[in-house]
Steps between C-alpha positions, in 0.01 A plus 500: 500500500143526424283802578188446651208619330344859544176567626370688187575195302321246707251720569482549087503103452220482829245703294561346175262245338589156682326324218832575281777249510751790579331657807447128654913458425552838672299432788708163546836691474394796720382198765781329460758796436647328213700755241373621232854474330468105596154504285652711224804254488294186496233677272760626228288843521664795659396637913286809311294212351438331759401796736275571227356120490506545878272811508274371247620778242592279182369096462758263475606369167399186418824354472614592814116355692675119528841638683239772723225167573780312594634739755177545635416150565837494664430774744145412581 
């Protein structure tokens, strides 16, 4: 079972930049409390990257931007 997520992290992800694709993803997940490990799975990146994508921390490769638009427009 999934863990929720902690309120460092989406207090990390509420003070990032919004402007990056990561951050908006993070703010989707943390709305809709989808995993992180479902994001990393789907993404082909591992749960550390995409906390860090999440908090604003590293950009997102640009191979990986399609799979990370798509699950945005999915969520939104």
């Amino acid at each position: 079972m999934a863990r929720g997520y902690s309120i460092n992290t989406i207090t990390a992800i509420q003070q990032a930049n919004k402007e990056l694709l990561g951050v908006q993803l993070g703010r989707l997940c943390t709305d809709k409390a989808i995993p992180v490990s479902e994001i990393a799975a789907f993404t082909g990146v591992t749960r550390a990257t995409v906390y860090s994508w999440f908090k604003g921390h590293h950009a997102i490769a640009s191979k990986h931007i399609p799979k990370v638009t798509e699950l945005i427009e999915k969520l939104s």
